[in-house]
C-alpha positions as a Markdown table, in Angstrom:
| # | Residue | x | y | z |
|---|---|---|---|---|
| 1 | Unk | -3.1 | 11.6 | -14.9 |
| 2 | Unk | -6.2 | 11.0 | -13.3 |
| 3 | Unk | -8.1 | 11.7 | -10.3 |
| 4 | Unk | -8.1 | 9.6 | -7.1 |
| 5 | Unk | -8.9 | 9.4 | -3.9 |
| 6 | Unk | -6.7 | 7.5 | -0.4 |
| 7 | Unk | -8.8 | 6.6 | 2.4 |
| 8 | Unk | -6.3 | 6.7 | 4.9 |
| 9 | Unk | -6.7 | 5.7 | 8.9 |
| 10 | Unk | -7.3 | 8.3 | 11.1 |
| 11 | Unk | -5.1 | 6.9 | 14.2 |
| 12 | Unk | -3.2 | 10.2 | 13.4 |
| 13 | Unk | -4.4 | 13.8 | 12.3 |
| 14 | Unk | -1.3 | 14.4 | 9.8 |
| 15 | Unk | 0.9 | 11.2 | 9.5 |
| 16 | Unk | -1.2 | 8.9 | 7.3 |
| 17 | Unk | -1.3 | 11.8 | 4.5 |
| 18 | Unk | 2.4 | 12.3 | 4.8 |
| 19 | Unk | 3.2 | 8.6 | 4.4 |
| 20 | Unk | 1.2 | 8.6 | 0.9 |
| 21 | Unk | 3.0 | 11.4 | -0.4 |
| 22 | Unk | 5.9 | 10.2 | 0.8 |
| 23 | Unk | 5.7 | 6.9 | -1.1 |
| 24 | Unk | 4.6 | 8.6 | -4.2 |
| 25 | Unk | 7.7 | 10.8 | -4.2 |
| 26 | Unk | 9.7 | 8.1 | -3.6 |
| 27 | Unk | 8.5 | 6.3 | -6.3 |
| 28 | Unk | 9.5 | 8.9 | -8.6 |
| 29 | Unk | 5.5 | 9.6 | -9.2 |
| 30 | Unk | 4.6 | 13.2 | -10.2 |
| 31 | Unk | 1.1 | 13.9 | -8.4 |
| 32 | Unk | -0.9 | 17.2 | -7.4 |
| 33 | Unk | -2.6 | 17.5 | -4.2 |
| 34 | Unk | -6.4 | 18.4 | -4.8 |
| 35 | Unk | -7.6 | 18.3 | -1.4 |
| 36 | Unk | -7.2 | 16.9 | 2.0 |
| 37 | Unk | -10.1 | 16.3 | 4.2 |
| 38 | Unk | -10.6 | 13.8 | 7.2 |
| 39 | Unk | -8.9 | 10.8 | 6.7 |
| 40 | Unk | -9.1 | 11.4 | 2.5 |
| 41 | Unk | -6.2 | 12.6 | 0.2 |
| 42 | Unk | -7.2 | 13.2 | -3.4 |
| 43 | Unk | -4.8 | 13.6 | -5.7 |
| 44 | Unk | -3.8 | 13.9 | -9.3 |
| 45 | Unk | -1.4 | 11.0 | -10.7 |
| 46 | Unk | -0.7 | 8.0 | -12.6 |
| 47 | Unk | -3.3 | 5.6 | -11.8 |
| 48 | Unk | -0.7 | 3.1 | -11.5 |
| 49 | Unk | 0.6 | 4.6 | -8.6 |
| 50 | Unk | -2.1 | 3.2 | -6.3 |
| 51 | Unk | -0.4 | -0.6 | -6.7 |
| 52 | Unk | 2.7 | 1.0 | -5.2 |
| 53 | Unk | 0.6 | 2.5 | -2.1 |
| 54 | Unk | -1.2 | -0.7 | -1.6 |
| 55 | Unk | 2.6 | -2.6 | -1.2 |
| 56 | Unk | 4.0 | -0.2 | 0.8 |
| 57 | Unk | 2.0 | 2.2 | 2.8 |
| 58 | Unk | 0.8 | 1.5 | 6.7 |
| 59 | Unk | -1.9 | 3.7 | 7.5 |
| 60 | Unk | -3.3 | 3.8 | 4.0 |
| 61 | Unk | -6.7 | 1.9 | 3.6 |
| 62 | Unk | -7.5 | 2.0 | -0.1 |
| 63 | Unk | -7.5 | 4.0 | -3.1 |
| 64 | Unk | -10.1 | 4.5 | -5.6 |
| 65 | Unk | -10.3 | 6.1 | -9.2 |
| 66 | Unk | -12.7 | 9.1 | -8.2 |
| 67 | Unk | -15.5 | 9.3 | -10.9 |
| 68 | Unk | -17.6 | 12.0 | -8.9 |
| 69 | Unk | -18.0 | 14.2 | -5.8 |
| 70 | Unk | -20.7 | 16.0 | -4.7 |
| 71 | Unk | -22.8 | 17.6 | -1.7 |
| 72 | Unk | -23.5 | 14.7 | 0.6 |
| 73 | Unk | -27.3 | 15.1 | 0.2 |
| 74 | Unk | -29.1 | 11.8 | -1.6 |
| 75 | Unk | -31.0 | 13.4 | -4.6 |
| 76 | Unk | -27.8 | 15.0 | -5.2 |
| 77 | Unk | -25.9 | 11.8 | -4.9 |
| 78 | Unk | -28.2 | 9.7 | -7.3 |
| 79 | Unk | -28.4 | 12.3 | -9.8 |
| 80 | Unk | -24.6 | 12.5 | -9.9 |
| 81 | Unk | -24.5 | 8.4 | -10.3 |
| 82 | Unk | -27.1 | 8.8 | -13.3 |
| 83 | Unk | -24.8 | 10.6 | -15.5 |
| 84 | Unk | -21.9 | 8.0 | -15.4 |
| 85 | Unk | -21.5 | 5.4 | -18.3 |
| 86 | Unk | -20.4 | 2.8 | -15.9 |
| 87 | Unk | -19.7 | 0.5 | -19.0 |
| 88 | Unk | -16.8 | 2.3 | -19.2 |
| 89 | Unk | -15.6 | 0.7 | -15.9 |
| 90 | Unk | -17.8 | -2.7 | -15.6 |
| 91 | Unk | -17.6 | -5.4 | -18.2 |
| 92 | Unk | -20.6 | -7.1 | -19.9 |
| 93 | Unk | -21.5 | -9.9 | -17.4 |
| 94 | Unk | -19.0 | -8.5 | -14.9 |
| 95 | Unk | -20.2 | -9.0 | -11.4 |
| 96 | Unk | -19.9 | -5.5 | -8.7 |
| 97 | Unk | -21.1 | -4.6 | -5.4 |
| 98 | Unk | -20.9 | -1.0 | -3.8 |
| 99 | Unk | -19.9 | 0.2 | -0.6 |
| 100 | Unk | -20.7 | 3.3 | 1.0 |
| 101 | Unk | -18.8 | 4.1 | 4.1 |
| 102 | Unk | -19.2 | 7.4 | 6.5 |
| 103 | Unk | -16.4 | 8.7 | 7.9 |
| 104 | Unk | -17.1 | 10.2 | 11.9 |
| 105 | Unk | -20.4 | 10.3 | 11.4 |
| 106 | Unk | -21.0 | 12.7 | 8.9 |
| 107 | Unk | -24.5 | 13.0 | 7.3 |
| 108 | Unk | -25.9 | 10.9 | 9.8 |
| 109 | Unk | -29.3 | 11.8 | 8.0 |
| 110 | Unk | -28.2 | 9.5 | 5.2 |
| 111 | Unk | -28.6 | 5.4 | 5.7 |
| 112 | Unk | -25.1 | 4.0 | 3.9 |
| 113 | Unk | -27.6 | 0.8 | 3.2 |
| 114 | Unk | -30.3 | 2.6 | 1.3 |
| 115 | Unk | -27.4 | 4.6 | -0.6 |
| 116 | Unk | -26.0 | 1.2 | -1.6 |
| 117 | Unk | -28.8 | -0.2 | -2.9 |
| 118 | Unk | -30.2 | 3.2 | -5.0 |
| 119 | Unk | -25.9 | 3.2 | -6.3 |
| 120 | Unk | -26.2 | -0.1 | -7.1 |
| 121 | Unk | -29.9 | -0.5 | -9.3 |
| 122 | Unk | -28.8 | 2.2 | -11.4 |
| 123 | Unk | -25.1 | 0.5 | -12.1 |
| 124 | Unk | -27.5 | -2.7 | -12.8 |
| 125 | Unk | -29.7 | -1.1 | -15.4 |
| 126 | Unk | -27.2 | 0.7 | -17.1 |
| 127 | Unk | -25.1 | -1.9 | -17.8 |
| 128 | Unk | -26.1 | -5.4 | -19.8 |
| 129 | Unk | -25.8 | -8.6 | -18.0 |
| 130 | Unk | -24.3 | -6.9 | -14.9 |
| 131 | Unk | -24.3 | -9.2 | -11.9 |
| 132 | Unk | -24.2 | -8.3 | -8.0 |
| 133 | Unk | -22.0 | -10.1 | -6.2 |
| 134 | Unk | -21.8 | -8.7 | -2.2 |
| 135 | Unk | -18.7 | -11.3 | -1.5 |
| 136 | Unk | -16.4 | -11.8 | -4.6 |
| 137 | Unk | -17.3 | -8.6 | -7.0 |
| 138 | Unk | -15.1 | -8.5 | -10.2 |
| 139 | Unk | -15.2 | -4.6 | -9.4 |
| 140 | Unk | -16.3 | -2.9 | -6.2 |
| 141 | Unk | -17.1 | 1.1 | -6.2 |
| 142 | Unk | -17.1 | 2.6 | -3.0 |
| 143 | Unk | -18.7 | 6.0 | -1.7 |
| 144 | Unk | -17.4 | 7.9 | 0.8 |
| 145 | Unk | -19.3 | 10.4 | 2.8 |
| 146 | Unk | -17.0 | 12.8 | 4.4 |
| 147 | Unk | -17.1 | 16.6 | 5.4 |
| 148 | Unk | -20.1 | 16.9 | 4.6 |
| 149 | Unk | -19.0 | 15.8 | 1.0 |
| 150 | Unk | -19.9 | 12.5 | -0.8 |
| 151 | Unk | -16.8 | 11.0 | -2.9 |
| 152 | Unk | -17.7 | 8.0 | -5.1 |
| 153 | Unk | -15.0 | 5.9 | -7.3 |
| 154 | Unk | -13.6 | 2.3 | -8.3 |
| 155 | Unk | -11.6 | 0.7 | -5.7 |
| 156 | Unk | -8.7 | -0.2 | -7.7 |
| 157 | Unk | -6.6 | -1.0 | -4.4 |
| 158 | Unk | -8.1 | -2.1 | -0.8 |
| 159 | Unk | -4.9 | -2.4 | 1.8 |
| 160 | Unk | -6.0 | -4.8 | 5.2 |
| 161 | Unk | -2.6 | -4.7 | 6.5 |
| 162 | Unk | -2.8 | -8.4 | 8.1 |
| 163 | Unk | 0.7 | -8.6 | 7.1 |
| 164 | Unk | 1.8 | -6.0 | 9.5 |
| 165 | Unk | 0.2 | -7.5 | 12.3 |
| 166 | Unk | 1.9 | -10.6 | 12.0 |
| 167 | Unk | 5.2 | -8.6 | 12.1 |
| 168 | Unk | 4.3 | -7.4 | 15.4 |
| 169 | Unk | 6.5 | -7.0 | 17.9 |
| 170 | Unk | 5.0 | -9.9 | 20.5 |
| 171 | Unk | 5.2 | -12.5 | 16.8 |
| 172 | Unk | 9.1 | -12.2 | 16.2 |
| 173 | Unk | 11.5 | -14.9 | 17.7 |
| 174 | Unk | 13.5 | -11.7 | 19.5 |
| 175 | Unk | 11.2 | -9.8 | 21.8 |
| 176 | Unk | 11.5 | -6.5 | 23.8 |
| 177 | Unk | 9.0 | -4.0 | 25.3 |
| 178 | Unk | 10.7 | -1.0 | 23.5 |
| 179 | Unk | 10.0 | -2.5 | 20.6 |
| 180 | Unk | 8.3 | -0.5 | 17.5 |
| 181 | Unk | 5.2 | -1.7 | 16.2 |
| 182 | Unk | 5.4 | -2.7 | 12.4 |
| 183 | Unk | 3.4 | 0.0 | 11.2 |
| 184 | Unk | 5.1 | 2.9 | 12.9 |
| 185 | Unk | 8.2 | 1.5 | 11.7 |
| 186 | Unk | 7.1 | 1.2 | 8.3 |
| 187 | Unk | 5.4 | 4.2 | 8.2 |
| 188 | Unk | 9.1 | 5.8 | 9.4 |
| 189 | Unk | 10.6 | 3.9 | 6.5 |
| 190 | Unk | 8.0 | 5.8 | 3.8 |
| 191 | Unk | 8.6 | 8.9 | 5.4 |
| 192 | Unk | 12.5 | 9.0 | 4.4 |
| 193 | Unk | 11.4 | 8.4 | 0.9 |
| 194 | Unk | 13.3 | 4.9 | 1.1 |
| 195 | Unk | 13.3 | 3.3 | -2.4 |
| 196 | Unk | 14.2 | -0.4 | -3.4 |
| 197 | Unk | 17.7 | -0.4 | -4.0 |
| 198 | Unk | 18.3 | 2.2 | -1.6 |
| 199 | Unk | 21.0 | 1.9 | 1.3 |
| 200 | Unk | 19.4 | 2.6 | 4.8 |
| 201 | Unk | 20.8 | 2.9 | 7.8 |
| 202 | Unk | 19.2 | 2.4 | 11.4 |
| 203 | Unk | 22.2 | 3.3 | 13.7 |
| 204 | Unk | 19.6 | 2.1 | 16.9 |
| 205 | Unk | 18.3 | -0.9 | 15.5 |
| 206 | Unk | 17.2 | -2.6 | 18.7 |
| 207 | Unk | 15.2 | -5.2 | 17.4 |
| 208 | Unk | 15.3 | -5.0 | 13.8 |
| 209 | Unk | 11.5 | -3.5 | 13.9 |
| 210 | Unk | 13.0 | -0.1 | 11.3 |
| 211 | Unk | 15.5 | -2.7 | 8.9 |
| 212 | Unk | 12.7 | -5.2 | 8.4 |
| 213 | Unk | 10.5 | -2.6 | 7.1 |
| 214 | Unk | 13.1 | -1.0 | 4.7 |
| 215 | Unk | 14.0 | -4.9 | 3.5 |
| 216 | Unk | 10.8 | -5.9 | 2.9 |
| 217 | Unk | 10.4 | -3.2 | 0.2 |
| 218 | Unk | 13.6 | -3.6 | -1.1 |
| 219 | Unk | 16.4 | -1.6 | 0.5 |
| 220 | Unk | 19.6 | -2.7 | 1.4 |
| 221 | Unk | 20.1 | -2.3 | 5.0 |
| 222 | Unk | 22.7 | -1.5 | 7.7 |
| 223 | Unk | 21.8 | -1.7 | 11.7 |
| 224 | Unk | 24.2 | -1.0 | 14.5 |
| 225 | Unk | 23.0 | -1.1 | 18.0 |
| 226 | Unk | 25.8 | -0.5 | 21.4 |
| 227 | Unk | 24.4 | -3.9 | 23.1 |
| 228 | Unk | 25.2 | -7.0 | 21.7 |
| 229 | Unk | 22.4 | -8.9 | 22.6 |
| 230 | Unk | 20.2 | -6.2 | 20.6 |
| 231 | Unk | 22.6 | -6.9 | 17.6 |
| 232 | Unk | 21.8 | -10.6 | 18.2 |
| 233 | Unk | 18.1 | -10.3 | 18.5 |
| 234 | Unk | 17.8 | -8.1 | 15.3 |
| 235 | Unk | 19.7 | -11.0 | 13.2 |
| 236 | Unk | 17.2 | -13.7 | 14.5 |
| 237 | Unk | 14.5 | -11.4 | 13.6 |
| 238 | Unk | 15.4 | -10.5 | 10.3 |
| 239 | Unk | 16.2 | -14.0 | 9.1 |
| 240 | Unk | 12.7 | -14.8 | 10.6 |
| 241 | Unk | 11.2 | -12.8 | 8.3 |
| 242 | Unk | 13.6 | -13.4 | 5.2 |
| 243 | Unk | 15.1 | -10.2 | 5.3 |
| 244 | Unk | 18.7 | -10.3 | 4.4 |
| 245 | Unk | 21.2 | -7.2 | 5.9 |
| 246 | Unk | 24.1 | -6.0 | 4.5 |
| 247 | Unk | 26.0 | -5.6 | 7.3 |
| 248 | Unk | 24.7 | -5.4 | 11.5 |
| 249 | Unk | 27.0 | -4.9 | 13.8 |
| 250 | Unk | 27.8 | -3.7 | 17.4 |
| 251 | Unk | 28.8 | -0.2 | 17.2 |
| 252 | Unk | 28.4 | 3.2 | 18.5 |
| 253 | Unk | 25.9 | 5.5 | 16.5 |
| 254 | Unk | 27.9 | 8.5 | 16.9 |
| 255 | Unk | 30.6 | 6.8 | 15.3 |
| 256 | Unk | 29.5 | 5.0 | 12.7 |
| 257 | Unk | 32.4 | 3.0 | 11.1 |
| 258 | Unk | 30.5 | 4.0 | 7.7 |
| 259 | Unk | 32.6 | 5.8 | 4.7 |
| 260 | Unk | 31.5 | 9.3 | 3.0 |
| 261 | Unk | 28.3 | 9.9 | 1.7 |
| 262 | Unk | 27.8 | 6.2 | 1.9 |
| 263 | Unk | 24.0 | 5.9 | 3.3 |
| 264 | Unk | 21.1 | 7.1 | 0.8 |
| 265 | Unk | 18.8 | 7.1 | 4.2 |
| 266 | Unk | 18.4 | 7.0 | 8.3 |
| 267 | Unk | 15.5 | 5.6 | 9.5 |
| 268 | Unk | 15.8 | 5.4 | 13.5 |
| 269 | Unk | 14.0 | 5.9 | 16.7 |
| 270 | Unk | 17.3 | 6.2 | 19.3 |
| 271 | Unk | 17.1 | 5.4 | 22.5 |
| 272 | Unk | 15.3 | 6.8 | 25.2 |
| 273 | Unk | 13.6 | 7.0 | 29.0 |
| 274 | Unk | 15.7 | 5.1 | 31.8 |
| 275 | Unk | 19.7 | 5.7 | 32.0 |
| 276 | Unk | 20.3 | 2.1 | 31.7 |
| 277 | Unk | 18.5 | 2.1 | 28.2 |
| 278 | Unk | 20.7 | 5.2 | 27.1 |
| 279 | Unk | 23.7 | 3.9 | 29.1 |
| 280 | Unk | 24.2 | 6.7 | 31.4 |
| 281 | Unk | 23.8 | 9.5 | 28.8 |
| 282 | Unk | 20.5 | 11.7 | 27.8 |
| 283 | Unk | 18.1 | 11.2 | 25.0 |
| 284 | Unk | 19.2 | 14.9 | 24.2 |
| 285 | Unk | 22.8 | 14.1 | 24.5 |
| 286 | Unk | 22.4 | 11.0 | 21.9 |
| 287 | Unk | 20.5 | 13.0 | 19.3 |
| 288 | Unk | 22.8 | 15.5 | 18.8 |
| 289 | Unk | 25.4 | 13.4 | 18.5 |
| 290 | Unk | 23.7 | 11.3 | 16.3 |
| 291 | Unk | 23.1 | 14.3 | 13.9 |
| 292 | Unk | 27.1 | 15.1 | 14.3 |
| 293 | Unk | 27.9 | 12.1 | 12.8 |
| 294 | Unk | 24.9 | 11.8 | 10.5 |
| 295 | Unk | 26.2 | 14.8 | 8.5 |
| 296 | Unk | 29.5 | 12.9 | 7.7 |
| 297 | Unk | 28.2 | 9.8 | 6.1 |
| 298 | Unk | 24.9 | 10.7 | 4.5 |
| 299 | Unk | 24.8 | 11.7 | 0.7 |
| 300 | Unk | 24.2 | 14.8 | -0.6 |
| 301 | Unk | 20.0 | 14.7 | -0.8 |
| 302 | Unk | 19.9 | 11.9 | 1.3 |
| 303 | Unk | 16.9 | 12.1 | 4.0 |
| 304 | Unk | 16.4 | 11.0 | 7.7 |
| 305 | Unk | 13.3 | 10.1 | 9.6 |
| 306 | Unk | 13.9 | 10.2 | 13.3 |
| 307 | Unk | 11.4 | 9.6 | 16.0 |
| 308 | Unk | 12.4 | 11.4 | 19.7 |
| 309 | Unk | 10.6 | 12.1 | 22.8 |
| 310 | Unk | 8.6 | 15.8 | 21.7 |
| 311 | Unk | 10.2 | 17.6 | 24.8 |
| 312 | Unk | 13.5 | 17.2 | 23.0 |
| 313 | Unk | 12.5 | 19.0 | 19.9 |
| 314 | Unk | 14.4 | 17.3 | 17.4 |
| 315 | Unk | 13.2 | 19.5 | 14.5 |
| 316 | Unk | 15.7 | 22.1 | 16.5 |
| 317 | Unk | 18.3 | 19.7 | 16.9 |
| 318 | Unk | 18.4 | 18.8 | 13.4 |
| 319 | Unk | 17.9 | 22.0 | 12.0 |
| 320 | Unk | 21.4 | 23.2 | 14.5 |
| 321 | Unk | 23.5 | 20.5 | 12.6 |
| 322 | Unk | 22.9 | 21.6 | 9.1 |
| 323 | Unk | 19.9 | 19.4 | 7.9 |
| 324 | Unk | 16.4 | 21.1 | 6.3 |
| 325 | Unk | 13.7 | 19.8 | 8.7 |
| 326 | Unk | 10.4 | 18.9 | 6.6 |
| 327 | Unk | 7.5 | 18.4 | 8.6 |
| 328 | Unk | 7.1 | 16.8 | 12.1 |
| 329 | Unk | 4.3 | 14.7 | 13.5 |
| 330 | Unk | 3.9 | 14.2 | 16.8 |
| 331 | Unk | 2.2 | 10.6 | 17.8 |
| 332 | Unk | 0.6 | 10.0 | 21.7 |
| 333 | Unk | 2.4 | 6.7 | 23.0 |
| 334 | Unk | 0.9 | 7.0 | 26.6 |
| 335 | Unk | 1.1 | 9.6 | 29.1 |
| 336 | Unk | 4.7 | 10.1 | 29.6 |
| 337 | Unk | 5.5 | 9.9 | 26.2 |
| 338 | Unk | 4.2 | 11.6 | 23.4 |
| 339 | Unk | 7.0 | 11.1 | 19.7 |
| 340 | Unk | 7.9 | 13.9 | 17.7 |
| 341 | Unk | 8.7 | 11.7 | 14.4 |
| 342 | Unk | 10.4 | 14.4 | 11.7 |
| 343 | Unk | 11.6 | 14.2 | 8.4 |
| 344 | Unk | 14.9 | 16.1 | 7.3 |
| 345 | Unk | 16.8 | 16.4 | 4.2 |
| 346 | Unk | 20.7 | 16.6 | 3.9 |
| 347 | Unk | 22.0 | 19.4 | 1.3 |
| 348 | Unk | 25.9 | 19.7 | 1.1 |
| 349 | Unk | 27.3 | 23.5 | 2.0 |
């Protein structure tokens, strides 16, 4: 076990250190929270759990072995840096480079430059032959200032997320304006705890946006959508992307042709706004008849992540139909529309 440290995105006060725990639940990680400040988890785990962040997670940035923390004052800072045998961490002849980075604008008193350099000369003279490389570094250690708090570590994972841009909504073969962006939906997809292997269900699929998240980190996946042309969309996008369904079909949510305790997890973000796009029904109406159903062919322990309009209060909905609501976070869309995105787990009886 060892200490590290997520710098996460900070589009979103709560969701981004959900989606890390998430993941490392899922990946069967044990791991102890140590603290949570702005847009930095720091945990206690397996240091080979920050490769499994870096594949999967949305709004995580990086992670970094944590090798000290301290005031966020520079004498302080230094003398922390002094006392580390770097050669524990930096190879003879091994090139490095150091990054400082200040989270909203703490310890503006400090310049991120200056803190750089000082880092860096004493990392040069403690270890032999050490070379600085600002471009390509063999190993990069990067400083955080943060609450009024300096964090300092080796990056052992930097996530850039390019990939998730290209699986935009506006860059698949099938477009629609309702569509989820790649990170949310991938996000949703960590939140349920989804596993490779796993069987995951989005009953709304729409345009595939939920079921090429989950395939892409290796679940088997089943979509349904009411309109065939959505059906037809999701295919084309999902071979676009080289994501291979189990089954995706046109059928009704609320009666999923899906056998007992067949579905591991529900990822899904039904529905909602005009009556054309809910067919005459309400957003209200569809959720709870989505959870009716839900309760028959989930497994016992199985999870679902459901995104909603907040005025609907899924967390109640849920809760009504027999599932443990987890946690909610609630993501501005614009000004009509604010999500409630929660988490439940199924428990027979």
């Amino acid at each position: 076990m060892a200490k590290l440290f997520f710098l996460l995105s900070g589009e979103n006060p709560t969701l981004p250190f959900s989606e890390v725990k998430s993941i490392l639940s899922a990946e069967g990680y044990n791991f102890r929270v140590l603290s949570e400040l702005t847009q930095l988890l720091r945990v206690e785990a397996d240091i080979k759990c920050a490769k499994a962040v870096g594949f999967r997670s949305a709004l995580a940035k990086g992670c970094c072995l944590e090798l000290f923390n301290c005031e966020a004052g520079v004498d302080e800072i230094l003398s922390n840096a002094r006392k580390i045998d770097f050669t524990q961490f930096l190879g003879e002849g091994e090139s490095f480079a150091v990054r400082v980075i200040r989270v909203r604008g703490c310890a503006p008193h400090i310049s991120c430059l200056a803190l750089e350099r000082s880092i860096g000369e004493i990392i040069f003279g403690g270890v032999d032959k050490a070379r600085v490389n600002l471009k390509n570094p063999d190993k990069t250690f990067e400083g955080v200032l943060v609450d009024n708090m300096f964090f300092f570590g080796l990056r052992l994972v930097e996530i850039k997320h390019k990939d998730l841009l290209e699986r935009g909504p506006r860059r698949r073969v099938f477009f629609h304006p309702s569509a989820m962006t790649a990170k949310i939906a991938r996000c949703m997809v960590n939140l349920a705890q989804a596993r490779a292997g796993n069987l995951l269900l989005d009953p709304f699929c729409g345009t595939g946006s939920i079921l090429i998240e989950a395939g892409l980190i290796g679940c088997r996946i089943i979509g349904f959508d009411v309109k065939r042309r959505m059906v037809e969309g999701s295919l084309k996008n999902l071979r676009f992307f080289s994501v291979d369904p189990e089954t995706i079909a046109v059928a009704d949510a609320c009666i999923p042709p899906l056998s007992a305790g067949s579905v591991d997890r529900i990822a899904t973000d039904p529905p909602y706004g005009t009556t054309s796009s809910t067919l005459g029904s309400t957003t209200r109406n569809i959720v709870e008849r989505f959870f009716s159903s839900a309760r028959n062919i989930i497994r016992d322990g199985g999870m679902i992540c459901i995104a909603a309009p907040k005025d609907i209060k899924v967390h109640e909905i849920g809760q009504k139909h027999g599932f443990k609501h987890l946690e909610s976070h609630f993501v501005y869309v614009h000004r009509r529309l604010t999500r409630e995105i929660s988490i439940f787990k199924y428990a027979e009886g």
